[in-house]
C-alpha positions as a Python dict, from the first residue, in 0.01 Angstrom:
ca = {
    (1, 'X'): (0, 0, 0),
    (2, 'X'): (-186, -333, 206),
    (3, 'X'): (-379, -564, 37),
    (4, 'X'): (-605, -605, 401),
    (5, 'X'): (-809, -308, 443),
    (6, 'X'): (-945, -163, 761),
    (7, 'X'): (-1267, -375, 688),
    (8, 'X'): (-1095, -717, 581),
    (9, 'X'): (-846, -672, 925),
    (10, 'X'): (-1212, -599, 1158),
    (11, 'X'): (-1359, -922, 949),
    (12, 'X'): (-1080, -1192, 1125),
    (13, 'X'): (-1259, -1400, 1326),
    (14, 'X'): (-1619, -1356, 1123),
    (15, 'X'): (-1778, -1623, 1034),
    (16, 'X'): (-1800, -1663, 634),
    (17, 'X'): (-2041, -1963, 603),
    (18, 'X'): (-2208, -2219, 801),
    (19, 'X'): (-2422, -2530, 682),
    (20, 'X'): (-2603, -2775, 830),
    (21, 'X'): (-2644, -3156, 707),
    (22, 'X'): (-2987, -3399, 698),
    (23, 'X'): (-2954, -3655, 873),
    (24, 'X'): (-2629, -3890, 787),
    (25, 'X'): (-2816, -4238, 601),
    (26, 'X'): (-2687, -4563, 651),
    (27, 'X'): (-2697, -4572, 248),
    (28, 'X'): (-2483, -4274, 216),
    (29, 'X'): (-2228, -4389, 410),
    (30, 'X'): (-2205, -4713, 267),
    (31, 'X'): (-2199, -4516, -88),
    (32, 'X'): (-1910, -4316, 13),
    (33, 'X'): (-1702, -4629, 152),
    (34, 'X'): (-1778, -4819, -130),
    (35, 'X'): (-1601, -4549, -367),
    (36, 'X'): (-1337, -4447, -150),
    (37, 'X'): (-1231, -4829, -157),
    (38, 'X'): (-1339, -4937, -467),
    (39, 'X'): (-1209, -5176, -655),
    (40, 'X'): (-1174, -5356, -339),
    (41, 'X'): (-1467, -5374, -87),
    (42, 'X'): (-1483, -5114, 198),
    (43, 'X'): (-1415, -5282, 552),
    (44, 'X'): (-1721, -5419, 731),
    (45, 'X'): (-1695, -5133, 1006),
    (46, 'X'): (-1826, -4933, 695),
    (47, 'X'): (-2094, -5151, 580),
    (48, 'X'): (-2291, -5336, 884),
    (49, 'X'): (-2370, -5156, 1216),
    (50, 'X'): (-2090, -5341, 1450),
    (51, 'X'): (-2130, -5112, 1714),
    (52, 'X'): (-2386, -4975, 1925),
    (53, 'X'): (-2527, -4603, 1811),
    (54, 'X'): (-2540, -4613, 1439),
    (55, 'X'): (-2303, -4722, 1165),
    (56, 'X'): (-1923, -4544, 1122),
    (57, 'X'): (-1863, -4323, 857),
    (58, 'X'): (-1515, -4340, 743),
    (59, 'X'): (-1341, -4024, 858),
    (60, 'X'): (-1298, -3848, 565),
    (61, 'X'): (-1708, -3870, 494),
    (62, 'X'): (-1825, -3536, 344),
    (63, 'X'): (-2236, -3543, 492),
    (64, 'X'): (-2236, -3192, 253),
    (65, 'X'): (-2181, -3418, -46),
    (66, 'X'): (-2497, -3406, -198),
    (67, 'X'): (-2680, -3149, -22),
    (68, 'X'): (-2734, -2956, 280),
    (69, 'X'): (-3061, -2940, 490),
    (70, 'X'): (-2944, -2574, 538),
    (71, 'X'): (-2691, -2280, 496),
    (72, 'X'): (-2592, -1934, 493),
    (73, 'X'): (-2616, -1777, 187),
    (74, 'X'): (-2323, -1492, 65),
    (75, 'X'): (-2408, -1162, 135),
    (76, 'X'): (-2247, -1093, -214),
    (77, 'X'): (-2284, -1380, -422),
    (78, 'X'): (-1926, -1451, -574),
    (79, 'X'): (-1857, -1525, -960),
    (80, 'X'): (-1692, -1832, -1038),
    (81, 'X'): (-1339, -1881, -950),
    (82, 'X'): (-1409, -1534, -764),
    (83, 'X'): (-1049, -1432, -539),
    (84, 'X'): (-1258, -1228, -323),
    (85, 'X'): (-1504, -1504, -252),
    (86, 'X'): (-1415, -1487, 146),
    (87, 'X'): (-1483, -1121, 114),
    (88, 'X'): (-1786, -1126, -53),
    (89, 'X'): (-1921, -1417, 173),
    (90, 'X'): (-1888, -1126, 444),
    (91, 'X'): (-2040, -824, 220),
    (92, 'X'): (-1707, -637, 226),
    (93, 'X'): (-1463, -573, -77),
    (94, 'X'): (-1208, -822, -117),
    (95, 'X'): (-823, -716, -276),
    (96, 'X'): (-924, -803, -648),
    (97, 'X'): (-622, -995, -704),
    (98, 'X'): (-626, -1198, -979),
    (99, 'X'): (-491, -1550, -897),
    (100, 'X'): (-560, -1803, -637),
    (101, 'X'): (-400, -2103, -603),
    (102, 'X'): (-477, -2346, -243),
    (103, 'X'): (-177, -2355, -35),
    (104, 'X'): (-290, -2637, 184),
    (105, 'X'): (-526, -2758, 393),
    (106, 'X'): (-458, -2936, 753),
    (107, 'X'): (-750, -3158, 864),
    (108, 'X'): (-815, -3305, 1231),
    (109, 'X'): (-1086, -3524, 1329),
    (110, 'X'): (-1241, -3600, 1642),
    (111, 'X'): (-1573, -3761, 1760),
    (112, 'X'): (-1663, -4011, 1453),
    (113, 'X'): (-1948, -3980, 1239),
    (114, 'X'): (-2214, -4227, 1244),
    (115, 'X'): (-2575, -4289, 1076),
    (116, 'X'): (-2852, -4077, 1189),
    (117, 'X'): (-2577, -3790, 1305),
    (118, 'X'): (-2684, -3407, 1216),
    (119, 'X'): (-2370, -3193, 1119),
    (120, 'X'): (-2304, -2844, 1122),
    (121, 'X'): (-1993, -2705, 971),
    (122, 'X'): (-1884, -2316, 1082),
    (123, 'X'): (-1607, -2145, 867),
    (124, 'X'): (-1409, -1853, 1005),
    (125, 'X'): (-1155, -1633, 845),
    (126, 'X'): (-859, -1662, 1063),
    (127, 'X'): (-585, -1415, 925),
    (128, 'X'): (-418, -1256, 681),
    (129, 'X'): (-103, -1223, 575),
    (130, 'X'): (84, -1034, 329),
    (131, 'X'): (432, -1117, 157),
    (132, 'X'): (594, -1081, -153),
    (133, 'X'): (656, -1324, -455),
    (134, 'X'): (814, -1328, -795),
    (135, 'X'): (491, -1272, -925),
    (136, 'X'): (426, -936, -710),
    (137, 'X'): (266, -896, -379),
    (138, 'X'): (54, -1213, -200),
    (139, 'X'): (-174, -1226, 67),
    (140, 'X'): (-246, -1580, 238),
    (141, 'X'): (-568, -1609, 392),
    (142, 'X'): (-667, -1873, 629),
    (143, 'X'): (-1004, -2000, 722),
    (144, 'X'): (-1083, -2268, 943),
    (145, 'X'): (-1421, -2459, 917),
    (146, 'X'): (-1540, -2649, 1223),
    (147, 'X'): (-1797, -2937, 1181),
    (148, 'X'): (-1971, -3064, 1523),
    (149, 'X'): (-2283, -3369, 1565),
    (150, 'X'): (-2604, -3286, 1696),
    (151, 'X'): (-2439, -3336, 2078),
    (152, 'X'): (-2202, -3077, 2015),
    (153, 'X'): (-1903, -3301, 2014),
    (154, 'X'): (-1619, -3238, 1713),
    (155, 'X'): (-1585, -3379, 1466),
    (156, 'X'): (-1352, -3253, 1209),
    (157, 'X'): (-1162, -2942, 1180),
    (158, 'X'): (-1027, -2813, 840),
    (159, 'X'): (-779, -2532, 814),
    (160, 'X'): (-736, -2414, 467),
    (161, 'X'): (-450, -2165, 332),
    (162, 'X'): (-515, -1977, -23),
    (163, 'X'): (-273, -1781, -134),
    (164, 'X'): (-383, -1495, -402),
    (165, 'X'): (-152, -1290, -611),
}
């Protein structure tokens, strides 16, 4: 017996969620570099506009942090710690495996994010796959979330592994 179903295999590729940011405030991202570096002080770059087109954001700046201008909701709106969130986010029935665990995440970035940038992030589900553990049968899911600026240039790209069991 699979743990993918006909409906999970036609969902690779779907997109499971999208959100878009306001736009990124100088304050915010001097917030953010001020806690990633505290107790020492974040780098100027972070904290006074040294070049032209806005201040930097240090790369690993989440603009979702607080809140999002917009976003799609789930079709199915998942418990918490839900397995079958990715499922549900799609309105089809998920394996209803009990555990999930993250089995790593691979981030790239691109274009850099500066003050007064709008982003949109785009998760897809990418693939299944199904192999077996001590614990019983696993399936590893991958989705991949792609975040671009108001030009359309990339700027990060997040691929994230969860493993369920």
């Amino acid at each position: 017996m699979s743990l993918v179903s006909a409906e999970m295999a036609a969902a690779v590729g779907s997109v499971t969620d999208w959100r878009v940011s306001f736009p990124v405030a100088v304050s915010d991202i001097r917030r953010w570099a001020i806690a990633v570096y505290y107790p020492d002080p974040p780098p100027e770059r972070f904290r006074e506009e040294t070049a032209p087109g806005g201040l930097l954001a240090p790369e690993e700046f989440n603009p979702f942090a607080w809140a999002v201008a917009s976003r799609r909701e789930p079709l199915v709106p998942p418990g918490p710690r839900d397995t079958d969130w990715t499922e549900k986010a799609l309105g089809i029935a998920g394996p209803g495996l009990r555990h999930q665990v993250n089995g790593g995440i691979e981030v790239a970035y691109g274009a850099p994010i500066r003050s007064g940038d709008v982003i949109r992030s785009e998760t897809r589900l990418v693939s299944y796959a199904e192999k077996a553990g001590r614990m019983g049968p696993m399936l590893v899911s991958v989705t991949e979330s792609v975040w671009t600026n108001q030009d359309g240039e990339r700027v990060r790209v997040e691929r994230q592994t969860a493993i369920r069991y």
